[in-house]
C-alpha positions, 0 to 999 in steps of 0.5 A: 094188775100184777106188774108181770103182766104190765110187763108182758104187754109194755116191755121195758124200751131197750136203750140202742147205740147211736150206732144201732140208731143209725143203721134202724134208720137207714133200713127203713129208708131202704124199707120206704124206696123199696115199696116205691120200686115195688109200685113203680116195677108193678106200675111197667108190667101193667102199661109193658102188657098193653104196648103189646096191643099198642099201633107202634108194636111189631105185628104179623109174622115177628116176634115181638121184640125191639131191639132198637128200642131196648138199646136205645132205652139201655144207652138212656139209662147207662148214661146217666148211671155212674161208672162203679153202678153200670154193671148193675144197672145194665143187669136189673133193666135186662131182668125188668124188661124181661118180665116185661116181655112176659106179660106180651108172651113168655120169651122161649129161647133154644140154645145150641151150644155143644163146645161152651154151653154154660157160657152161651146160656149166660149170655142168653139168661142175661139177655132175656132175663130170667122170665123167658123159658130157656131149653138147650138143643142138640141140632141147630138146624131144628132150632132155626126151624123152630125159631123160623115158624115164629116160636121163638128165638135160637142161640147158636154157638158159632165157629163150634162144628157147624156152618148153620149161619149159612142157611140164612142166606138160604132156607131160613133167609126169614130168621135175622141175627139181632144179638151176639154174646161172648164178647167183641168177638161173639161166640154165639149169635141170637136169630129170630124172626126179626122186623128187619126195622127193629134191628138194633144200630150196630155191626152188621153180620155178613154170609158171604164168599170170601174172606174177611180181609175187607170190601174195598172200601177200607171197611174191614171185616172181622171174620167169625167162621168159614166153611167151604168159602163161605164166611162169617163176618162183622163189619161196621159198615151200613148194609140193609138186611137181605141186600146184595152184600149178604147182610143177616143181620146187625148185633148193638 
């Protein structure tokens, strides 16, 4: 056979660096944990489908989600990140869970958003991952409707025009609030129809009259929004959902 043809199938080896080296190693070790990943993410989405069926699932009315749960998983997992890898770490679990979620029912989220909504759809896309159907609205009592008969969850900007959160004292005292985004001091609330127990163990979110100096019991509040003597508030005191202190809800 022609040497050119013994060429053509055994190339010559090509010398590498030991630099060259180095990196073709450290790739396939990243080629090897990525098929791990991939087994192990394949491995979440199948036993995630079945704990929708599972005794301890919420059932009836609510939505399935659990809160509690996925702070208390959060908080087991960010304890054992380091500092410097946190912010990654917090953002590739929200995804996984997301899709998680999908395989019990794609995750359909409205967001009311008039003043900020780029930064209200962040906070939900982060939250929900990227697996749930996202849709901006334009009346926020429509969306609580919505997520009143069971579709779904709202996002809704607070202190932007609208005394919305004051219909969960009233007509959609069935929705509760389960997160808040846009820092500390949350410019838009997520609601749902909420097992009360799932909620996560945080501040609670408080409709009532009054301000938000405090309850008297050196438990100050942290005012949201007011609308004709009625206010929006947060408080680090433990109030059940739907008692006489007119807690709707906690945010983690």
């Amino acid at each position: 056979m022609p040497h050119s043809n013994l060429q053509q199938i055994w190339p010559e080896p090509v010398d590498l660096s030991p630099e060259q080296m180095a990196l073709a190693a450290l790739r396939h070790e990243i080629d090897d944990l990525d098929d791990q990943l991939l087994a192990l993410f394949q491995r979440r989405l199948s036993i995630a489908a079945r704990v929708g069926l599972a005794k301890d699932a919420p059932h009836g009315p609510h939505v399935k989600l659990r809160p509690d749960r996925e702070q208390t998983v959060l908080d087991r997992v960010l304890s054992q990140t380091r500092p410097e890898n946190r912010e990654a770490v917090e953002s590739l679990w929200r995804q996984i869970v997301g899709w998680g979620l999908a395989r019990q029912g794609r995750m359909k989220v409205q967001v009311w958003s008039p003043i900020e909504p780029t930064r209200a759809f962040d906070g939900a896309r982060q939250r929900f991952g990227a697996a749930a159907d996202m849709r901006s609205v334009r009346d926020p009592q429509a969306a609580l409707k919505w997520a009143a008969e069971g579709h779904g969850v709202a996002v809704l900007a607070v202190n932007a025009g609208s005394d919305w959160w004051l219909g969960l004292r009233r007509e959609w005292s069935s929705l509760s609030v389960f997160d808040g985004f846009g820092g500390e001091t949350p410019t838009a609330l997520a609601v749902g129809k909420i097992d009360p127990a799932a909620l996560p163990n945080g501040r609670r979110v408080i409709v009532d009259v009054g301000g938000d100096a405090g309850d008297g019991a050196g438990i100050r509040r942290r005012g949201l929004d007011t609308s004709h003597g009625w206010t929006l508030s947060l408080t680090d005191a433990v109030l059940p959902v739907g008692g006489a202190e007119g807690c709707v809800g906690a945010i983690g």
